[in-house]
C-alpha positions as CSV (number, residue, x, y, z in Angstrom):
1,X,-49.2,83.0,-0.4
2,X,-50.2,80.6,2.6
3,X,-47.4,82.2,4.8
4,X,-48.2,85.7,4.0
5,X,-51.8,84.8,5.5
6,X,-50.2,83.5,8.1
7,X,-48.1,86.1,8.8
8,X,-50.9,88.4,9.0
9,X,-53.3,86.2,11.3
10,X,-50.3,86.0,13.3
11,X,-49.8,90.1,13.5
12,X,-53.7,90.6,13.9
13,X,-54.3,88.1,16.8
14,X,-50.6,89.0,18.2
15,X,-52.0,93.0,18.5
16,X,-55.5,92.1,19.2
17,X,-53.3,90.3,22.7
18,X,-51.4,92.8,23.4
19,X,-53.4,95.5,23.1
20,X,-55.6,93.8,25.4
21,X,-53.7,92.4,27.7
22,X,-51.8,95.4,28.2
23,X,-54.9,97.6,28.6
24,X,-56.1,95.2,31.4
25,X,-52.7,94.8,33.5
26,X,-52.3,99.0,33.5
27,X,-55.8,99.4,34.3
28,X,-57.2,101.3,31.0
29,X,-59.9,98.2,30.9
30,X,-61.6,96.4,33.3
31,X,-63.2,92.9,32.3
32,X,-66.3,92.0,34.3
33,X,-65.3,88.3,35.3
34,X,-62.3,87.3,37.7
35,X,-59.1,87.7,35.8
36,X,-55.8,85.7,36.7
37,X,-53.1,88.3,36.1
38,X,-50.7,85.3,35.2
39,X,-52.5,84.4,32.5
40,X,-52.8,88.3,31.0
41,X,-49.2,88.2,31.6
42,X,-48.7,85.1,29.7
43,X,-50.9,86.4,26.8
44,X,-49.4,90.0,26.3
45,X,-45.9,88.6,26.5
46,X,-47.7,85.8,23.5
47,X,-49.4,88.8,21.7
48,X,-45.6,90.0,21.6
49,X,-44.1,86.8,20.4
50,X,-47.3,86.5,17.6
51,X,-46.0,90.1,16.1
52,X,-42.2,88.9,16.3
53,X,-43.6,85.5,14.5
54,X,-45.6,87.7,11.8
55,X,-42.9,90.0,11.1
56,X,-40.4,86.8,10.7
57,X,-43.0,85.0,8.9
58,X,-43.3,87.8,6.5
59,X,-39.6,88.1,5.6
60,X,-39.7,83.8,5.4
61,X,-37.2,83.7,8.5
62,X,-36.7,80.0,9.1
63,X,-36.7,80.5,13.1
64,X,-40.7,81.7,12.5
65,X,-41.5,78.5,11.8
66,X,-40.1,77.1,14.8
67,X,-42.1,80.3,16.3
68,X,-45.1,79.4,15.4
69,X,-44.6,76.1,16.3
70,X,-43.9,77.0,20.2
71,X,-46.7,79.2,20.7
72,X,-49.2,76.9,19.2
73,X,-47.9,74.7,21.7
74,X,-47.5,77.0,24.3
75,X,-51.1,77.7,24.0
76,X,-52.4,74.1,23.5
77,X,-50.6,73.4,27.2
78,X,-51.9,77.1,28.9
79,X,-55.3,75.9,27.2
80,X,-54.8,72.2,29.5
81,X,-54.2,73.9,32.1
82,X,-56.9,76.6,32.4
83,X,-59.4,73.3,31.8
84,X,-58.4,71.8,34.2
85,X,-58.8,74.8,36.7
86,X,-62.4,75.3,35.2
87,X,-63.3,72.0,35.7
88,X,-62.3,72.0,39.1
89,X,-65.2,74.7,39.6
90,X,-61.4,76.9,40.3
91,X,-61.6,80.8,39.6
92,X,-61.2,79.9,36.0
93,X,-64.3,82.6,33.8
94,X,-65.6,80.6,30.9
95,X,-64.8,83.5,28.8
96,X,-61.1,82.7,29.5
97,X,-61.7,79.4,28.6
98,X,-63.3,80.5,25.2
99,X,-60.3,82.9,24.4
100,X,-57.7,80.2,24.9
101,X,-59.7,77.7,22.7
102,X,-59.6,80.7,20.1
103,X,-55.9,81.1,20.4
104,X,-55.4,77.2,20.2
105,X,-57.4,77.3,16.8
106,X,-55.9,80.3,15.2
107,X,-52.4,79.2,16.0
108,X,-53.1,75.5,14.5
109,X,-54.5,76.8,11.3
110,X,-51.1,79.3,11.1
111,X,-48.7,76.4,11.6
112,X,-50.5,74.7,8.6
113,X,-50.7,77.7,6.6
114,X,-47.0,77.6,7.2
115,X,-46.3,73.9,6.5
116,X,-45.0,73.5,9.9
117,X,-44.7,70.0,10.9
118,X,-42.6,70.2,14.5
């Protein structure tokens, strides 16, 4: 039951990413705060990886566990790195900053829904 929930945070925040992010980098949606187009990038190709980890997760593929595990981490580093931008008074919008802590959470709470201890 955990990984089912799992699977579907995973699919819900993975097309919540991509639907965003790809909105944004075509130019169907402008944000209102300076943008680093790496970082959309990095988060639509995420939102992609998120459905590939639902989907997986759903059908209790092995290799979505180790899924799960990267982009939590993959985030957790991104997160690390967009701090330290901000804090640096860089380009870095605090409502970046507050998306990436959101990512960082969700993904955390999936990988213990899942049991996933890597």
């Amino acid at each position: 039951m955990k990984t089912k929930l799992a699977s579907i945070l995973s699919i819900l925040v993975g097309s919540a990413s991509l639907v965003s992010g790809t909105s944004v980098l075509t130019g169907m949606r402008e944000v209102d705060y300076f943008t680093l187009t790496s970082l959309i990038v990095y988060n639509t190709v995420a939102g992609m990886l998120a459905l590939i980890a639902g989907i997986g997760l759903w059908k209790k593929k092995r290799w979505a566990l180790q899924l799960t595990a990267v982009i939590a981490g993959a985030h957790l580093f991104v997160l690390t790195l967009v701090s330290f931008g901000y804090i640096k008074e860089g380009p870095v919008a605090i409502e970046i900053l507050y998306a990436m802590v959101f990512r960082v959470i969700v993904w955390i709470v999936i990988v213990v829904l899942t049991g996933n201890r890597k």
